[in-house]
Every structure is written in structure tokens, then in C-alpha cells.
ROKOLMI-333066 format. One line per field, with one value per atom (N, C-alpha, C, O, CB): atom name; x, y, z. Coordinates in nm, 2 decimals. Each point is the difference from the previous one (the first is absolute). Glycine has a CB too. Example, Ala and Ser with C-alpha at 12.3 -4.5 7.8 and 13.67 -1.06 7.14 Angstrom:
BEGIN
atom: [N, CA, C, O, CB, N, CA, C, O, CB] .
c1: [1.32, -0.09, 0.09, 0.10, -0.29, 0.15, 0.09, -0.08, 0.05, 0.07] .
c2: [-0.57, 0.12, 0.12, 0.00, -0.12, 0.23, 0.11, 0.11, 0.11, -0.17] .
c3: [0.78, 0.00, 0.00, 0.07, 0.05, -0.19, 0.00, 0.08, 0.01, -0.23] .
//
This chain:
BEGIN
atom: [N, CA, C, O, CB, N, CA, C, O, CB, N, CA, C, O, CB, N, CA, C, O, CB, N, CA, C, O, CB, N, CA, C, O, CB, N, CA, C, O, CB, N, CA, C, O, CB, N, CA, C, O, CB, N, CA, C, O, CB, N, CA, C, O, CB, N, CA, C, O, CB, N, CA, C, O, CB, N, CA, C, O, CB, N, CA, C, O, CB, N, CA, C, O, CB, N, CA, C, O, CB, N, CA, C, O, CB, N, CA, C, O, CB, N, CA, C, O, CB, N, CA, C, O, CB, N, CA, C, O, CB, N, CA, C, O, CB, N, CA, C, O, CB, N, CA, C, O, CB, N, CA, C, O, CB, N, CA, C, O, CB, N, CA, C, O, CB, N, CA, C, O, CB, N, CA, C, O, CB, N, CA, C, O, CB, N, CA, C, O, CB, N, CA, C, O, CB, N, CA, C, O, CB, N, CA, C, O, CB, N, CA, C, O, CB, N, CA, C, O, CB, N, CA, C, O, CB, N, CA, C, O, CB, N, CA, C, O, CB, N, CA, C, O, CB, N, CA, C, O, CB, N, CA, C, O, CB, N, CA, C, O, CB, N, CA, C, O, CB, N, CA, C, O, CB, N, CA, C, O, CB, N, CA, C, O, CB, N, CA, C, O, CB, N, CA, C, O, CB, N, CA, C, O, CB, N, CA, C, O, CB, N, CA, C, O, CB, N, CA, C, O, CB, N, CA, C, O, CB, N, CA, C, O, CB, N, CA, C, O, CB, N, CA, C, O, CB, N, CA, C, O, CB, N, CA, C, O, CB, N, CA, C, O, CB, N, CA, C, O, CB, N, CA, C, O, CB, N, CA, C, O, CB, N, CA, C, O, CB, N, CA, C, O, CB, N, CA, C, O, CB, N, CA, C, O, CB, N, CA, C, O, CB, N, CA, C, O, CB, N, CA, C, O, CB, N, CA, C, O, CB, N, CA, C, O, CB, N, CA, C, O, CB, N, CA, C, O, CB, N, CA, C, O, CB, N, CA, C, O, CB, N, CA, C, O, CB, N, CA, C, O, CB, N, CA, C, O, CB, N, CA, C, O, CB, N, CA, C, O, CB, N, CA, C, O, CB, N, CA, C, O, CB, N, CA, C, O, CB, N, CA, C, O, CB, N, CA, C, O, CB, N, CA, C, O, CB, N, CA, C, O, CB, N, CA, C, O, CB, N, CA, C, O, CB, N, CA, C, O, CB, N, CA, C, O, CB, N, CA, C, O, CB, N, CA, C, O, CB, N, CA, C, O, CB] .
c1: [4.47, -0.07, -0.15, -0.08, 0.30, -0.26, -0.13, -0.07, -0.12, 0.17, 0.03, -0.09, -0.02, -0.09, 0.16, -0.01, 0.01, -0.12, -0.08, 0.33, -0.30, -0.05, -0.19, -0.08, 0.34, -0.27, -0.08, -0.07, -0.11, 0.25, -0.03, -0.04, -0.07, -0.12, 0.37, -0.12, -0.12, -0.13, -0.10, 0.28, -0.19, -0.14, -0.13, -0.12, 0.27, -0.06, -0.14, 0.00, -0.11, 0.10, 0.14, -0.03, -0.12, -0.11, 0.42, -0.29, -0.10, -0.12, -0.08, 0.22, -0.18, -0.10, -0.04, -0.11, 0.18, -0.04, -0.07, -0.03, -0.08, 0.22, -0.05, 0.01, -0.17, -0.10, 0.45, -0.33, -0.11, -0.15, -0.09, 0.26, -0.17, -0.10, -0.04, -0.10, 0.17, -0.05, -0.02, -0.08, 0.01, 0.19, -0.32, -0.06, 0.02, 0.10, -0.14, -0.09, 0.04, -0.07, -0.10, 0.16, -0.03, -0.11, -0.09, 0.03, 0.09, -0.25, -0.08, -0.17, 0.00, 0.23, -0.35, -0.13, 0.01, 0.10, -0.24, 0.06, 0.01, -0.05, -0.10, 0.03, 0.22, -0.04, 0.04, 0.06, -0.02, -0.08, 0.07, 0.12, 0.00, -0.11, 0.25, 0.10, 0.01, 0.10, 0.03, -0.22, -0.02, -0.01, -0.02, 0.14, -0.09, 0.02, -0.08, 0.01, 0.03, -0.13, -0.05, -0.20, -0.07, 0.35, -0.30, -0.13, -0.01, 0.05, -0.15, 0.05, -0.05, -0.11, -0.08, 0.19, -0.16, -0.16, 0.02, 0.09, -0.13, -0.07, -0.02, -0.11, -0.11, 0.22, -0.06, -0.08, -0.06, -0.08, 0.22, -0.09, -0.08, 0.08, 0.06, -0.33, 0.25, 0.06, 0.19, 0.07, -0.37, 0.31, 0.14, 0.08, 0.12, -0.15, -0.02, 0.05, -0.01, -0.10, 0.08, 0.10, 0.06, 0.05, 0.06, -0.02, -0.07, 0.10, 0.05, -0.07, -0.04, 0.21, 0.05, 0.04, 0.02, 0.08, -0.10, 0.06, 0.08, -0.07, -0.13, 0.33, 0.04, 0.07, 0.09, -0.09, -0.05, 0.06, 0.12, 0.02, -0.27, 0.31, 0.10, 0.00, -0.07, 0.23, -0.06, -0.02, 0.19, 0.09, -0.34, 0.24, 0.09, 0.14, 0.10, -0.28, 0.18, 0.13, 0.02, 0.06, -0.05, -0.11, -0.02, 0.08, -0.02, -0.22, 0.31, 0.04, -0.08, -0.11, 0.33, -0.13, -0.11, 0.02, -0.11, 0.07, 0.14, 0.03, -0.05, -0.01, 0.15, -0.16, -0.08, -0.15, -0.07, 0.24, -0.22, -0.15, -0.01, -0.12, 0.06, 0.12, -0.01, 0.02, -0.09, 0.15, 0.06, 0.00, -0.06, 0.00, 0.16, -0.25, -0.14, -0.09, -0.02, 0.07, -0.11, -0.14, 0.05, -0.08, -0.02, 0.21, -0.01, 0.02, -0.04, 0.12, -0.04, -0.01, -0.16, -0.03, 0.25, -0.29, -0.16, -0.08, -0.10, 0.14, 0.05, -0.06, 0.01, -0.07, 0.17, 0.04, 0.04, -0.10, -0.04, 0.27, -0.25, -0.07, -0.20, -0.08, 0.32, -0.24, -0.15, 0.00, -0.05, 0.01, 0.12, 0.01, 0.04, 0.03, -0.02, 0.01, 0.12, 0.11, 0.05, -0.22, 0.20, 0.14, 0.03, 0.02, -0.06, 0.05, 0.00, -0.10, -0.11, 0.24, -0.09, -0.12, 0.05, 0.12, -0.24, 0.03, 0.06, -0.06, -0.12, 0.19, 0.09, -0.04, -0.04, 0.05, 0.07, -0.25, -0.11, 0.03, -0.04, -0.16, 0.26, -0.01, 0.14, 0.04, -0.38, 0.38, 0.11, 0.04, 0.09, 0.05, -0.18, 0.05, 0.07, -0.05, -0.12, 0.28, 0.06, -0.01, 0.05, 0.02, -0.11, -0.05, 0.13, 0.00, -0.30, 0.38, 0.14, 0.01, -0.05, 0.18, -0.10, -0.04, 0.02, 0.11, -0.07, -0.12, 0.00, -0.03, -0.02, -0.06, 0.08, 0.00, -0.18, -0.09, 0.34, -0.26, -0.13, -0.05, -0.11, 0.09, 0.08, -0.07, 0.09, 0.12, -0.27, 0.07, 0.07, 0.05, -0.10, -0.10, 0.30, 0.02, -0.11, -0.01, 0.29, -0.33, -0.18, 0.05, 0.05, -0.29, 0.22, 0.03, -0.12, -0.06, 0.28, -0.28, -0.12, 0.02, 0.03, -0.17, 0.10, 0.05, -0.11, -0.04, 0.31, -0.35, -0.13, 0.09, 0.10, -0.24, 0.05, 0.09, -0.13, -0.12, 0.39, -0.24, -0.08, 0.07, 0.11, -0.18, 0.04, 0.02, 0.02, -0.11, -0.04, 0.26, 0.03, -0.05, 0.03, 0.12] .
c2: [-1.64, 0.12, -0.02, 0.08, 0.01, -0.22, -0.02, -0.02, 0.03, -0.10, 0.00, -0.03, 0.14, -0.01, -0.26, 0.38, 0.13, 0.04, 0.05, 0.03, -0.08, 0.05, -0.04, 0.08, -0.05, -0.15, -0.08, 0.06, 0.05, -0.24, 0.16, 0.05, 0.16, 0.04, -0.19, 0.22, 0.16, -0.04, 0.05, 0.14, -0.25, 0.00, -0.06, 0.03, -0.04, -0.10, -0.03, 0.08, 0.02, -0.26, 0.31, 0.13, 0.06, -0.05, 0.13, 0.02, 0.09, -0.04, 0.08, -0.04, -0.18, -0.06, -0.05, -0.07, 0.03, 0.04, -0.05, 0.14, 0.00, -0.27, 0.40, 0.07, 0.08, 0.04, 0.00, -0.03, 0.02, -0.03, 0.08, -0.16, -0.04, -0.09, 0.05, -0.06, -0.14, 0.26, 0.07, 0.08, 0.07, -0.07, 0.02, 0.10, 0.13, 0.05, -0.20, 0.23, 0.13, 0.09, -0.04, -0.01, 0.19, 0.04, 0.03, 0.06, 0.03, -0.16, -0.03, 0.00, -0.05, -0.08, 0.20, -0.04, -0.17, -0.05, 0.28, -0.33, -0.14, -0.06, 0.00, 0.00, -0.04, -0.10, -0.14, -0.03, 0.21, -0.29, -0.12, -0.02, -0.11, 0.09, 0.10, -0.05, 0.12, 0.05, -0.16, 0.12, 0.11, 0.15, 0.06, -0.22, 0.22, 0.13, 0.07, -0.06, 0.04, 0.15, 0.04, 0.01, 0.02, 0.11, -0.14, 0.02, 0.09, -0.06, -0.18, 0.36, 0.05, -0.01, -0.08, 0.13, 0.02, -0.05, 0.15, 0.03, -0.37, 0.44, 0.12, 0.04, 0.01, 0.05, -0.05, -0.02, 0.11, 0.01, -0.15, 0.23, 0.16, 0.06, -0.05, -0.01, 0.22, 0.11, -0.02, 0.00, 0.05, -0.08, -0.01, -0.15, 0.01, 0.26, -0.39, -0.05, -0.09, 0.03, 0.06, -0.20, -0.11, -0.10, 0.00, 0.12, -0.29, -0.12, 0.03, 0.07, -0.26, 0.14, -0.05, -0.17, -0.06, 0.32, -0.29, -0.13, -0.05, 0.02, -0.08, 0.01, 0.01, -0.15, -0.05, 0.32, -0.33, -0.17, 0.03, 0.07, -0.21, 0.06, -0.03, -0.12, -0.07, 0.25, -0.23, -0.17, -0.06, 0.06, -0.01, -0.15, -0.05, 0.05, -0.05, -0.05, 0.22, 0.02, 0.18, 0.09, -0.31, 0.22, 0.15, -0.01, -0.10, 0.15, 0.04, -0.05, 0.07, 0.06, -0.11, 0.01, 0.07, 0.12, 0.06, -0.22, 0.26, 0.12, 0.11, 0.12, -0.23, 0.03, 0.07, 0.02, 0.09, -0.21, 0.03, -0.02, 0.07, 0.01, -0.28, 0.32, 0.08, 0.13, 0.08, -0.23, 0.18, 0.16, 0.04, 0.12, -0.11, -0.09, -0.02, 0.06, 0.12, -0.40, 0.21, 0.00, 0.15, 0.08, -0.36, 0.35, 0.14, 0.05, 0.11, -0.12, 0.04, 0.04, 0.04, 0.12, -0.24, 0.05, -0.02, 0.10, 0.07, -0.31, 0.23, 0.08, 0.17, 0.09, -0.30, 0.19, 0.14, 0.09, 0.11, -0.22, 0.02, 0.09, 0.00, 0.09, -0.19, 0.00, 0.00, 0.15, 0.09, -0.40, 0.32, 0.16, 0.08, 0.09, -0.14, 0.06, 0.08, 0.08, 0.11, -0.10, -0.11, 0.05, -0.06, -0.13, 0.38, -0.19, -0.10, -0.08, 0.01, 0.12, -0.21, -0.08, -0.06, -0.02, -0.06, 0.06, -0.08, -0.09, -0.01, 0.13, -0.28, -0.10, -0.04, 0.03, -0.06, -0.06, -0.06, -0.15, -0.07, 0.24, -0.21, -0.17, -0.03, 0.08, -0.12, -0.08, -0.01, -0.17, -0.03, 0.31, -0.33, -0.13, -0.05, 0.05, -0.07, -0.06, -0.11, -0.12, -0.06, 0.16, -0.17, -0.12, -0.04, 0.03, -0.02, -0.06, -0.07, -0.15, -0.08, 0.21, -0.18, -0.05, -0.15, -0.03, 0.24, -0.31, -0.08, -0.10, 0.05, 0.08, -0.33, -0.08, 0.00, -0.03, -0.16, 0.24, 0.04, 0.13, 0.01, -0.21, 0.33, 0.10, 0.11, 0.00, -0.11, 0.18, 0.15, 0.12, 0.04, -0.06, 0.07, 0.13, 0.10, 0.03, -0.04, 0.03, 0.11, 0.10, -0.04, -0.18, 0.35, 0.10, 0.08, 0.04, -0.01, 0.00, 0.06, 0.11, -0.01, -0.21, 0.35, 0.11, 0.05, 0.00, 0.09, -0.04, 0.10, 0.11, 0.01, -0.21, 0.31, 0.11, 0.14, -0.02, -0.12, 0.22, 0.14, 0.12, 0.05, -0.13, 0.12, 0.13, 0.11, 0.03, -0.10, 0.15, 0.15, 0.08, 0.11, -0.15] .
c3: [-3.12, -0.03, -0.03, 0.05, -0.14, 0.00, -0.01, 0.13, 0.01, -0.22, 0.31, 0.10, 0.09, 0.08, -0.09, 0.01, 0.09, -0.07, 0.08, -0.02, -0.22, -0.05, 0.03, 0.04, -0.18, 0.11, 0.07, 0.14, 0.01, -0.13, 0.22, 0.15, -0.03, 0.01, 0.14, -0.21, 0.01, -0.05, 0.06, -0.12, -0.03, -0.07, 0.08, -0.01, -0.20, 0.28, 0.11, 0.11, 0.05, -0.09, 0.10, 0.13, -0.12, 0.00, 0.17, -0.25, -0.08, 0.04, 0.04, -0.24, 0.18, -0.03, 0.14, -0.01, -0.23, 0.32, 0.12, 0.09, 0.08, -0.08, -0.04, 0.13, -0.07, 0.07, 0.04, -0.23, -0.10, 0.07, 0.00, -0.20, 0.26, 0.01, 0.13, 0.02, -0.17, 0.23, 0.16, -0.02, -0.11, 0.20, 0.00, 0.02, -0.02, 0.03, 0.07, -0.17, -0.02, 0.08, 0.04, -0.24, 0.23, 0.09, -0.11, -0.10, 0.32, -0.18, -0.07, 0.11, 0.11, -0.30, 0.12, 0.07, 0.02, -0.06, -0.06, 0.18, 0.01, -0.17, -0.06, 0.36, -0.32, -0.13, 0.03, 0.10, -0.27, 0.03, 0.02, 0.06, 0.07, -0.23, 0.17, 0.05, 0.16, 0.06, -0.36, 0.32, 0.13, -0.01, -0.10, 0.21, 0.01, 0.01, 0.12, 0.11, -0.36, 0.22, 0.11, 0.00, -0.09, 0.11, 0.11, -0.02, 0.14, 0.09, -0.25, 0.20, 0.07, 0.08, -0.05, -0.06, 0.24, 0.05, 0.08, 0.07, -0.02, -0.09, 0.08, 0.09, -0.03, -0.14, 0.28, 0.14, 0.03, 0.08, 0.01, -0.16, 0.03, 0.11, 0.09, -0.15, 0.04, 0.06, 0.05, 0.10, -0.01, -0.28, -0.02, 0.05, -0.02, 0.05, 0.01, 0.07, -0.11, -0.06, 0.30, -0.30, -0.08, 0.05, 0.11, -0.21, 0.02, -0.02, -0.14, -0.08, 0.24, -0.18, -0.13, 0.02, 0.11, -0.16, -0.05, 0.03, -0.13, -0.10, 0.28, -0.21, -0.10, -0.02, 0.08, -0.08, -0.09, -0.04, -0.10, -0.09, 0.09, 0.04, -0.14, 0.00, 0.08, -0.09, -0.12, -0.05, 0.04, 0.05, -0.34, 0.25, -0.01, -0.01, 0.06, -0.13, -0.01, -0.02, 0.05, -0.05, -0.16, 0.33, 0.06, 0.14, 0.07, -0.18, 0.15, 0.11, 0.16, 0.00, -0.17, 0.28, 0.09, 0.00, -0.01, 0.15, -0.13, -0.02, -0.08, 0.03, 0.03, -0.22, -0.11, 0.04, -0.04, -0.14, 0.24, -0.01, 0.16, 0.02, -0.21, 0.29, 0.09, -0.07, 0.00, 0.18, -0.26, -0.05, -0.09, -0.02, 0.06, -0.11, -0.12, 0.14, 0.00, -0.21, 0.31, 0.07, 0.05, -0.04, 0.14, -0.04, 0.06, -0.12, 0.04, 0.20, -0.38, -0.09, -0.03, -0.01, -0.03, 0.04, 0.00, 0.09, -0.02, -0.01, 0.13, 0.14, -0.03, 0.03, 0.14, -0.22, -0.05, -0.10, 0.01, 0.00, -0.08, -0.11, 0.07, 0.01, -0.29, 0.31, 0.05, 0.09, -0.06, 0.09, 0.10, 0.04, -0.04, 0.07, 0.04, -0.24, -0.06, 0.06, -0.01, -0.11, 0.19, 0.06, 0.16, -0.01, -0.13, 0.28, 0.12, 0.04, -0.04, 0.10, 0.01, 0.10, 0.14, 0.02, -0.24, 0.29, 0.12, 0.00, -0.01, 0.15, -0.15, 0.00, 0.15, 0.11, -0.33, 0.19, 0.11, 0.02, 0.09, -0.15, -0.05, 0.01, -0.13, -0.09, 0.15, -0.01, -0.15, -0.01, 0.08, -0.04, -0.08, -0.02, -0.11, -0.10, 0.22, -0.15, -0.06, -0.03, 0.09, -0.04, -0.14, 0.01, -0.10, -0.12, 0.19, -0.01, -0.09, -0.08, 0.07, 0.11, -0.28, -0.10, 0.04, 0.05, -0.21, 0.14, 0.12, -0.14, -0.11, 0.40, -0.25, -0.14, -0.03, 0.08, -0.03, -0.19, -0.03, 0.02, -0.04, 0.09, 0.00, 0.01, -0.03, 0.00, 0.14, -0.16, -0.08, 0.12, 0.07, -0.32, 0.28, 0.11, -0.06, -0.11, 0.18, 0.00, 0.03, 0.12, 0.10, -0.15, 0.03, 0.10, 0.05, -0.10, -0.01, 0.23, -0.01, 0.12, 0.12, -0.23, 0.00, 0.18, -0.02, -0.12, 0.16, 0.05, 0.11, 0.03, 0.07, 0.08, -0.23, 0.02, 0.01, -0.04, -0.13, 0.21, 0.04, -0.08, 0.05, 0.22, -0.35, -0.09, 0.09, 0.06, -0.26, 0.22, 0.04, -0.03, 0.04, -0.04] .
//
């Protein structure tokens, strides 16, 4: 029983430690670049314990609210988490 107890406590504690959607801080997140007449990158890092899925629905999350609402994506990349590097998502997108 102690050791079940243990395990939850480091799941808590590690899933904890994942990227939040967040502007770019120490453990990542998003930074934007605006090209004018609506058109966007986002690009969004996560760390260690982010996966590639989270840190793609984080960067069109971003996208969302930058247009406040649709866009058409122009560009979309994945960069999957490789030894030494963090999954980073970066979509090129045009506001509706």
C-alpha cells in the first residue's frame, strides 16, 4: 500500500512539471511573430515532460485566440522529442 502511495505521489509530481500554456518562460511555452494583415507564426516549446500532442494543441490554441476565433492554416510543423531536445510545434496561420 505504501509503495501505490509513493508512485501517485511522484505521477502528481512529474505530470505537474509539464508545460503550461503559458507566454515563453523558463520551462517553455509560446511566443508569437506577427507579419501583418492578419497573417501569424506561433511557435510553442515544451520541456521534458510535455508531450508532442500537448505542445501542438497549446500552438493552435494560441492561434485561436490571436484571431479570435478561425484561421487558415499556411504552414504546420512538429518537431518530436528527440535525445536533448524538447517537442516545439510551429504553425503559419492567416486569420478569417
Amino acid at each position: 500500500m505504501k509503495n501505490i502511495f509513493i508512485i501517485v505521489c511522484l505521477s502528481i509530481l512529474i505530470s505537474s512539471c509539464a508545460t503550461k500554456y503559458q507566454s515563453m518562460g523558463f520551462s517553455g511555452g509560446y511566443e508569437d511573430y506577427d507579419f501583418g494583415d492578419g497573417k501569424f507564426r506561433v511557435e510553442f516549446l515544451g520541456n521534458g515532460y510535455t508531450n508532442s500532442e500537448t505542445v501542438k494543441k497549446y500552438a493552435r490554441a494560441r492561434a485561436k485566440e490571436l484571431c479570435k476565433g478561425d484561421y487558415d492554416v499556411l504552414d504546420e510543423k512538429l518537431i518530436k522529442r528527440a535525445i536533448m531536445t524538447f517537442p516545439k510545434a510551429i504553425i503559419t496561420f492567416q486569420c478569417k
